[in-house]
C-alpha positions as CSV (number, residue, x, y, z in Angstrom):
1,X,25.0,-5.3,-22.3
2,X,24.4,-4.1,-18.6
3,X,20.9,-6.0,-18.6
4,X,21.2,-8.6,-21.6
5,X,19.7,-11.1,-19.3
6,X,16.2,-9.1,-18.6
7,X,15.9,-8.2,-22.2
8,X,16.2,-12.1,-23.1
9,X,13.4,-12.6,-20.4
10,X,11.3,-10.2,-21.2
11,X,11.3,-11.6,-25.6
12,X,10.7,-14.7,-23.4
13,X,7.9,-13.3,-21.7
14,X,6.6,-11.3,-24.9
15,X,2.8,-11.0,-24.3
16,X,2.7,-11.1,-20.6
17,X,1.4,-8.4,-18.7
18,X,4.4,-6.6,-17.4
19,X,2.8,-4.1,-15.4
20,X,-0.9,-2.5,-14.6
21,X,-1.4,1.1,-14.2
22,X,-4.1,3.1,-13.9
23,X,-6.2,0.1,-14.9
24,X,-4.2,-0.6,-17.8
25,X,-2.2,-3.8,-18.4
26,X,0.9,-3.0,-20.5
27,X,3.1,-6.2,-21.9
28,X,6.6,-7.2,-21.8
29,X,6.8,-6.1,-25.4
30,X,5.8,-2.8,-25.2
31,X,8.7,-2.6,-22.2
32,X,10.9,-3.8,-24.8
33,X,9.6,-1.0,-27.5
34,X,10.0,1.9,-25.3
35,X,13.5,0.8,-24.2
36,X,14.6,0.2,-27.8
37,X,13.1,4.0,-28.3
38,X,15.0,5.4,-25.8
39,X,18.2,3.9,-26.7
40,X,17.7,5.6,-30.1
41,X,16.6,8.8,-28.3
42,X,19.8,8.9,-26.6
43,X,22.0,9.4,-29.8
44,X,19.8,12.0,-30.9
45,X,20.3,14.0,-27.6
46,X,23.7,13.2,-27.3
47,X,23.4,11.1,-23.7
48,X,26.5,9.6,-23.3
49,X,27.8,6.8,-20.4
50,X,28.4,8.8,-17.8
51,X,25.6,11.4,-17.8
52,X,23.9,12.4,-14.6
53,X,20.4,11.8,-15.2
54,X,17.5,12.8,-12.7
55,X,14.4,10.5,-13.3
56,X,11.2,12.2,-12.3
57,X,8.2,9.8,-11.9
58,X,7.0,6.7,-10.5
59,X,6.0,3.1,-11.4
60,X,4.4,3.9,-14.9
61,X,5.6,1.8,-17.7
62,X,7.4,4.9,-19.4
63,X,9.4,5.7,-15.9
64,X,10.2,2.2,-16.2
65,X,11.0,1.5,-19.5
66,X,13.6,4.8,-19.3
67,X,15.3,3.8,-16.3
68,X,16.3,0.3,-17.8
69,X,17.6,2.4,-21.1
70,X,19.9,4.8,-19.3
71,X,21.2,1.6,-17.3
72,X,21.8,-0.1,-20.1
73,X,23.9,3.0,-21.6
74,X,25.5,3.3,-18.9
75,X,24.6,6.7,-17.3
76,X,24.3,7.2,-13.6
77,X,20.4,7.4,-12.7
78,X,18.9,9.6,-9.8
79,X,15.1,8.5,-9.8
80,X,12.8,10.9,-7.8
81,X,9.2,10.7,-7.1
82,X,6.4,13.3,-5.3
83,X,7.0,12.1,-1.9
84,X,10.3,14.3,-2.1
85,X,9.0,17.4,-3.7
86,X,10.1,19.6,-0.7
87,X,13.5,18.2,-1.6
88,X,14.1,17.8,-5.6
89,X,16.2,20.9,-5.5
90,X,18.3,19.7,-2.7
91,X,18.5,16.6,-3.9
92,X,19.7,18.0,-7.9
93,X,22.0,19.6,-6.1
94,X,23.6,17.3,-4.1
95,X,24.1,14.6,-7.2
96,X,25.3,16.6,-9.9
97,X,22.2,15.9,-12.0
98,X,23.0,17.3,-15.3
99,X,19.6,16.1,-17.6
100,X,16.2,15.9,-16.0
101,X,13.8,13.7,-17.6
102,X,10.4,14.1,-16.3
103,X,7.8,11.9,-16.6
104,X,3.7,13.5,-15.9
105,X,0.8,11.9,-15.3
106,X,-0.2,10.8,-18.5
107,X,3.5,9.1,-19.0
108,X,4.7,11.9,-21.1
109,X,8.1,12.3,-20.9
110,X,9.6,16.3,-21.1
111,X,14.0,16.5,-21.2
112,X,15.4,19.3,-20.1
113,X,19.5,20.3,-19.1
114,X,20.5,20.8,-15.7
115,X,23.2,23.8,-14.9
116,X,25.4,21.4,-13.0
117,X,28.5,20.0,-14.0
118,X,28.3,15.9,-12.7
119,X,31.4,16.1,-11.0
120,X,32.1,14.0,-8.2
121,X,35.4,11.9,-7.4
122,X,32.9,8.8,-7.0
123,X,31.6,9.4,-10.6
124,X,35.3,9.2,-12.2
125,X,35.7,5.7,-10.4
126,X,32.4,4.3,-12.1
127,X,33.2,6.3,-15.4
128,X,36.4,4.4,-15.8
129,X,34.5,1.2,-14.5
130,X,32.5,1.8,-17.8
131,X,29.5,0.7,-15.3
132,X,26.1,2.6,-14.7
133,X,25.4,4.2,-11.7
134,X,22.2,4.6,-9.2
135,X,22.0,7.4,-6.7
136,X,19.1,6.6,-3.8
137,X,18.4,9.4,-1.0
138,X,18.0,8.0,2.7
139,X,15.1,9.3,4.4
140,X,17.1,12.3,6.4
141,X,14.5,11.7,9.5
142,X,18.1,11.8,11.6
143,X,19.3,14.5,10.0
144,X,20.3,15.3,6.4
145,X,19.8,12.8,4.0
146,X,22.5,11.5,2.4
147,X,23.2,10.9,-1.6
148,X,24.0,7.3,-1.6
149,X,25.8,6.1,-5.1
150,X,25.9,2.1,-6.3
151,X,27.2,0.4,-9.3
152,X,24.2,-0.9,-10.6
153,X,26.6,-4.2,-12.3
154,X,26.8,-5.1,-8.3
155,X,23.3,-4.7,-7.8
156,X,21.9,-6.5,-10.9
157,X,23.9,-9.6,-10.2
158,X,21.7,-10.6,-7.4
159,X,18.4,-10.9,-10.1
160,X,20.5,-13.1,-12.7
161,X,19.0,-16.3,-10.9
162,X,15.5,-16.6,-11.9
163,X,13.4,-17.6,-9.3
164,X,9.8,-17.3,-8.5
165,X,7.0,-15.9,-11.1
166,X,4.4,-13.9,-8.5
167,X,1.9,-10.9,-9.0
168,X,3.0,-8.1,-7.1
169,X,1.4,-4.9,-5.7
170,X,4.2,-1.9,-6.1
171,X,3.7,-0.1,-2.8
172,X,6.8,0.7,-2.1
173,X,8.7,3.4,-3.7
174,X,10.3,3.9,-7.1
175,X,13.2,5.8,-5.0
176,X,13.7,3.6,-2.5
177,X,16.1,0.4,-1.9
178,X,12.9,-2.0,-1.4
179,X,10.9,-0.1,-4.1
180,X,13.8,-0.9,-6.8
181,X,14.1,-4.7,-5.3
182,X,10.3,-5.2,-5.4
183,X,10.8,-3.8,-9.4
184,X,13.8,-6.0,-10.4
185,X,12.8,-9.3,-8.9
186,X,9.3,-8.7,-10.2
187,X,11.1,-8.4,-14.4
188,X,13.6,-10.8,-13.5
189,X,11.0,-13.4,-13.2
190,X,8.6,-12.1,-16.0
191,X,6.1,-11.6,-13.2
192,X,3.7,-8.7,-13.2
193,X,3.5,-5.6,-11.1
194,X,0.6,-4.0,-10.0
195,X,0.6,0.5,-9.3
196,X,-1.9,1.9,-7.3
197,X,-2.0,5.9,-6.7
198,X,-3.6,5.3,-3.6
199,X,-1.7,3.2,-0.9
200,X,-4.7,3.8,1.3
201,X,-5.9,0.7,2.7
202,X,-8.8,-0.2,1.1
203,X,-6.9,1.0,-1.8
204,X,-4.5,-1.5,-1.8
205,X,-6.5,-3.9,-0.5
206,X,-8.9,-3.3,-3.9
207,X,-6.1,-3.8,-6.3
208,X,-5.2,-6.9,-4.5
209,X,-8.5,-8.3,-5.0
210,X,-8.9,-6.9,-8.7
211,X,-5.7,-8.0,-9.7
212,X,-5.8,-11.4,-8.3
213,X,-1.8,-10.2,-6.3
214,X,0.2,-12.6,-4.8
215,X,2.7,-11.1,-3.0
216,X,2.3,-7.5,-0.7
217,X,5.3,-5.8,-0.2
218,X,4.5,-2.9,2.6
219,X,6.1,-1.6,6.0
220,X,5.1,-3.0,9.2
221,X,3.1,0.7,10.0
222,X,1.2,-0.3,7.2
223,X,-0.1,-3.6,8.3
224,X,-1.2,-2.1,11.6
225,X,-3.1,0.4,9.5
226,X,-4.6,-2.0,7.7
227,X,-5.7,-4.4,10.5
228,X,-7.8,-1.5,12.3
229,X,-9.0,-0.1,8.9
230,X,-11.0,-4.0,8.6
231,X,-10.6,-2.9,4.5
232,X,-9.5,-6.7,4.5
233,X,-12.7,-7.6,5.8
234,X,-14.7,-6.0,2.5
235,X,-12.4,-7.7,-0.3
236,X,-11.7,-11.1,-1.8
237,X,-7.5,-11.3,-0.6
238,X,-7.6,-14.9,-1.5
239,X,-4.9,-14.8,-3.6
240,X,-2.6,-13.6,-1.2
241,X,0.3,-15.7,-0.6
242,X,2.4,-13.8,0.7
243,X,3.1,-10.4,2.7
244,X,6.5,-9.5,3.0
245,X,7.5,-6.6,5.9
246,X,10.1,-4.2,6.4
247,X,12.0,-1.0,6.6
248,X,11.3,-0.7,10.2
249,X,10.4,-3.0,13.4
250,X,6.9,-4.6,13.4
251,X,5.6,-5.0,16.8
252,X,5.3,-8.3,18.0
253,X,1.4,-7.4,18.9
254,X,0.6,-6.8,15.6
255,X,2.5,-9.4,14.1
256,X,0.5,-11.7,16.0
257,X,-2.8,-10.0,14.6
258,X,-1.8,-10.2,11.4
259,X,-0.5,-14.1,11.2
260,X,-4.3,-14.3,12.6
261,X,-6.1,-12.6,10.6
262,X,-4.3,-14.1,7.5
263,X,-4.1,-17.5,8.4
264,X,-3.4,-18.5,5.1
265,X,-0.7,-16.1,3.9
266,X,3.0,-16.4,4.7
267,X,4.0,-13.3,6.5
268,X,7.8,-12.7,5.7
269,X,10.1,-10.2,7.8
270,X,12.6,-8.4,4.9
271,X,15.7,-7.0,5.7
272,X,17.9,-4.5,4.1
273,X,19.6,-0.7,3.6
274,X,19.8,1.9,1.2
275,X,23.5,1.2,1.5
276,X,24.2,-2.4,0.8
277,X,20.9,-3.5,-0.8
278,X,18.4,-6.3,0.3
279,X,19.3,-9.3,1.7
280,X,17.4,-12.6,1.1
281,X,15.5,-13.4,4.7
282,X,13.8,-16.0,6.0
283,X,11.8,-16.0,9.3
284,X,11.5,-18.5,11.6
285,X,7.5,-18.6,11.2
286,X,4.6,-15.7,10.5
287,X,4.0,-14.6,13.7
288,X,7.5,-14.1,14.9
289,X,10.3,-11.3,14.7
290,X,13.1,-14.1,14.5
291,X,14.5,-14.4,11.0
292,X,17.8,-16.1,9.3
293,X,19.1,-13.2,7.0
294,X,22.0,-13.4,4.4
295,X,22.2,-15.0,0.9
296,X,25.0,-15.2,-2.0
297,X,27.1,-12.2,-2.0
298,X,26.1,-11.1,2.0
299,X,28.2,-11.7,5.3
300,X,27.1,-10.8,8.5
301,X,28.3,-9.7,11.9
302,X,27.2,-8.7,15.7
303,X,29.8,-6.4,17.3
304,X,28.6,-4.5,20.4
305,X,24.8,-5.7,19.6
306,X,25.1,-3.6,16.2
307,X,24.6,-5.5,12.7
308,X,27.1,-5.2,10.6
309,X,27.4,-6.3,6.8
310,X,29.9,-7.2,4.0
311,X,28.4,-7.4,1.0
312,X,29.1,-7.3,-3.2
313,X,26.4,-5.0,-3.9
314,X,27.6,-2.3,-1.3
315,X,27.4,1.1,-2.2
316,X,30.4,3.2,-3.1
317,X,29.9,5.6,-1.0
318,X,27.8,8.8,0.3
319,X,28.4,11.8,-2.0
320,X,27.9,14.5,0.7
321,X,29.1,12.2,3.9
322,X,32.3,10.1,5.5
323,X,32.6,6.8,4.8
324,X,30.6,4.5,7.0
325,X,32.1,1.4,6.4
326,X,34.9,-0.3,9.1
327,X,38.3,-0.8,7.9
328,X,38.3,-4.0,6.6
329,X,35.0,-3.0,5.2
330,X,31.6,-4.1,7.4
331,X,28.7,-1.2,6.7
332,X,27.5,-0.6,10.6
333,X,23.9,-0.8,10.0
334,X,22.9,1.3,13.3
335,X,20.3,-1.5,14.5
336,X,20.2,-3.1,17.3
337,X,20.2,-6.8,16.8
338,X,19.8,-10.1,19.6
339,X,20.7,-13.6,18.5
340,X,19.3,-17.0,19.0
341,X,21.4,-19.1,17.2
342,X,21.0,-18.5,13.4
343,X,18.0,-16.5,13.7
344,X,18.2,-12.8,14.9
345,X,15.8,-10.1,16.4
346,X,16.2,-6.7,15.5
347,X,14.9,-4.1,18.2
348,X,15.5,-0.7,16.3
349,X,18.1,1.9,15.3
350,X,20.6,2.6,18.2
351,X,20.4,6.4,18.1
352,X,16.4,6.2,18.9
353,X,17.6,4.1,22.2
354,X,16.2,6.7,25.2
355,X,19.2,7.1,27.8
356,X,16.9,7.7,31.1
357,X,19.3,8.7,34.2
358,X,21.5,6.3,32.6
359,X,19.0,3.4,31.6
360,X,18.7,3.0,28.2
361,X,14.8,2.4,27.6
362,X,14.1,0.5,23.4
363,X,11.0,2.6,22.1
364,X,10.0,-0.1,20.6
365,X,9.9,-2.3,23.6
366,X,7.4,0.5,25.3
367,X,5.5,0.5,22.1
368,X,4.7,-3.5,22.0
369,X,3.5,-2.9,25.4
370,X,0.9,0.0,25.0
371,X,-0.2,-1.4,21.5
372,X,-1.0,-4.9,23.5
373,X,-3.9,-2.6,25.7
374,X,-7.6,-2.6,24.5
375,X,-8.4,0.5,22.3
376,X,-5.2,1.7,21.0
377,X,-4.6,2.1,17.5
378,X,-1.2,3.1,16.7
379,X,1.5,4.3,19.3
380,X,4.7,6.4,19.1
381,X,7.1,6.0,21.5
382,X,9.9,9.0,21.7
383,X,12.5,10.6,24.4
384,X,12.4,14.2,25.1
385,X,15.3,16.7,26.7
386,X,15.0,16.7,30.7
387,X,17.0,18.7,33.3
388,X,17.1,16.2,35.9
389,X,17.2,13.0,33.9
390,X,18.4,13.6,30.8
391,X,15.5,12.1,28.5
392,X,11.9,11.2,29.3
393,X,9.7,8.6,27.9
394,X,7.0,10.7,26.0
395,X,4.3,8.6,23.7
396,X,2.0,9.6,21.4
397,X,-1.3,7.8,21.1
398,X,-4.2,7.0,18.7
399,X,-7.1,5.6,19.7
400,X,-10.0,3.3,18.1
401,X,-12.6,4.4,19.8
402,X,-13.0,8.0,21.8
403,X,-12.2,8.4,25.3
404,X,-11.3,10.1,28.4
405,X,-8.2,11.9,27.6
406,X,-7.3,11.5,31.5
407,X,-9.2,8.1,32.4
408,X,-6.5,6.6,28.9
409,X,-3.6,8.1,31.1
410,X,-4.4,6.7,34.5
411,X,-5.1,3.6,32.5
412,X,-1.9,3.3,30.6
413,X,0.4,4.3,33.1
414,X,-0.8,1.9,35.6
415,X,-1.0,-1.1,32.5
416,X,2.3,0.0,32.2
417,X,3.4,-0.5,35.9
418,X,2.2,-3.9,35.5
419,X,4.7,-4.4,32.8
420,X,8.1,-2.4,32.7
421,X,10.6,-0.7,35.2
422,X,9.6,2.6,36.1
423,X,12.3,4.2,34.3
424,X,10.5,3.2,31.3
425,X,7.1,4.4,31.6
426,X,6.0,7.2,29.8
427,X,5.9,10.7,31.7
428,X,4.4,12.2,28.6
429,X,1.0,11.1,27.3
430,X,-1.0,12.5,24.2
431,X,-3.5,11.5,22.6
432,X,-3.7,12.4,18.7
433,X,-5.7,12.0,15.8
434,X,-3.1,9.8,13.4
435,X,0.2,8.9,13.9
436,X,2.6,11.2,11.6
437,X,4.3,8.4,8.9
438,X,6.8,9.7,6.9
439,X,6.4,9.4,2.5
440,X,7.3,5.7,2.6
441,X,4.9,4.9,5.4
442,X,6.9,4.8,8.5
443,X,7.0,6.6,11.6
444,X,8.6,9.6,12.7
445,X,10.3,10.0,15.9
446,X,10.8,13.0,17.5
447,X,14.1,14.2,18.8
């Protein structure tokens, strides 16, 4: 019923790899087996449309074969992986979850009953809908994360139109917006995706080559982590067609490394949010931050430099927030956008903007600077609390090679000089190990 038209294309598909994990290639019909077993599972446990079902696992074929059986009857689907472990309980909480299926590492499968009753006023609206439900947690890194509820009808729509049949590494996560995207496109077009338990660099970069993957969906940390790793450097990554970035803003200095270093790879800026899905995206070339965004189903709007969206697949709402959606129903995305035309920059989310004295100073513009200098790594660019000014600039800094904590801090400050207002030049200067990246491999800024 609710996905008729991936169950025709996966008989269509029948002995295709569907998906490789742990170095095990499982086919479209043994998707189509398990789903078929869960459906029938379902009357024995009594899991009716409607239920509030927790999903415990990952991309394994038995995590993915369960989710696609409780959408198609109709149940509202919370899927949570390790990177949340501090936070399952919160998270349970927060949605109601009334059944937990948990999924180990073997792709076992263990059901047991939650205490909670799977009440929300949200819940009603989709019960009487008759449509299954999908409940994603933002990252919180601003503050509490929010229970974010979709009907999944509005969300499938967009993967009715078959379109391109591409080998795909899964590295971002099964409980994420892109993660679920990356899944759906990947069995809309009877393509195959490829798990790793590493997303390591040289990791990824071995399954790529193993695998023969076409397309690598990662955040723009990532890619910087990559280029100074050189793991590209000891693997065949010929196949690579295309790399496709998001979830946060790439500096412009590593974009330009990376449209370098893989000449012959179509580097792709993606945009999208937990609450109104992923748009398609189309950027101007591989080295730049330009990109048309939109698509079927998607409008978009600049008001006071903020992006704003209209779109069918918009979530319902937050389950433990206010409504963040206009009156006449635009989601305010938070990022800061610039236009050129038809193609549009983004330069980061409007609450890390650093109010200096009454300047407002973009992180991210500070970052692209110091990254541009000869034997930095990775930089983090923050504000801190000040009496006199308000905020600071404060940065953190990895380098590639060791040196003089105090010799780097002459250098940078007087690199920056050459570069940026004073206002904007860090007062603050450390020197770390690593960057800290949040579970889906972005960076955290301090407040």
């Amino acid at each position: 019923m609710f996905i008729d038209f991936l169950l025709e294309r996966f008989k269509k598909n029948n002995n295709k790899t569907a998906i490789v994990w742990k170095e095990q290639l499982f086919s479209y019909s043994f998707l189509l087996e398990r789903i078929d077993y869960w459906l029938s599972r379902f009357d024995k446990e009594s899991i009716h449309p409607g239920t509030v079902t927790v999903l415990e696992g990952d991309f394994s074929p038995e995590s993915l074969a369960l989710l696609l059986a409780l959408i198609e009857r109709g149940c509202i689907v919370v899927p949570l992986t390790e990177a949340v472990e501090t936070k399952k309980g919160e998270f349970i909480e927060t949605a109601q979850g009334q059944i937990s299926f948990r999924i180990d590492e073997s792709d076992n499968c263990s059901i047991m009953q939650l205490p909670y009753s799977g009440r929300h006023e949200f819940y009603e609206e989709l019960r009487n809908r008759k449509h299954p439900g999908l409940i994603l947690f933002s990252s919180g890194t601003t503050g509490k994360s929010k229970a974010i509820l979709h009907d999944v009808q509005h969300l499938l729509k967009k993967y009715s139109v078959k379109r391109y049949d591409f080998t795909t590494l899964a590295f971002l996560l099964f409980d994420h917006i892109a993660g679920i995207d990356t899944l759906l496109y990947v069995l809309s077009n009877g393509s195959c995706l490829v798990t790793v338990e590493d997303r390591a660099p040289h990791a990824i970069c071995r399954a790529i080559a193993k695998y023969k993957v076409e397309v690598l969906p990662v955040s723009a940390t990532f890619l910087n982590l990559l280029i100074f790793s050189e793991a590209y450097t000891q693997y065949d990554l010929s196949s690579l067609k295309y790399i496709a970035y998001g979830s946060e803003v790439m500096l412009e200095s590593t974009l330009k490394k990376c449209a370098r270093l893989f000449s012959d790879v179509t580097i792709l800026q993606k945009y999208g949010t937990t609450e109104v899905g992923t748009l398609r995206s189309k950027s101007k070339s591989s080295d730049s931050p330009w990109m048309k965004i939109g698509g079927e189903g998607f409008e978009t709007r600049i008001v006071d430099k903020i992006l704003q969206i209209k779109a069918h697949s918009a979530m319902m709402g937050y389950l433990n927030a206010p409504s963040p959606f206009t009156d006449d129903g635009w989601f305010i995305t938070g990022d800061t956008v610039e236009e050129d035309g038809e193609y549009i920059r983004i330069h980061g989310r409007h609450c890390d903007i650093i109010n200096v004295g009454g300047e407002k100073v973009s992180p991210t513009e500070v970052e692209n600077f110091i990254q541009s200098m000869d034997n930095v790594a990775e930089v983090l660019v923050y504000g801190e609390k000040n009496n006199i000014t308000g905020n600071i600039v404060c940065t953190d800094v990895s380098l590639i090679t060791e040196e003089n904590t105090k010799d780097f801090i002459i250098r940078l400050k007087k690199f920056c000089a050459k570069n940026m207002q004073p206002y904007k030049i860090p007062i603050k200067v450390n020197i770390v190990d690593t960057i800290k990246l949040s579970e889906r491999f972005k960076k955290v800024r301090l407040k």
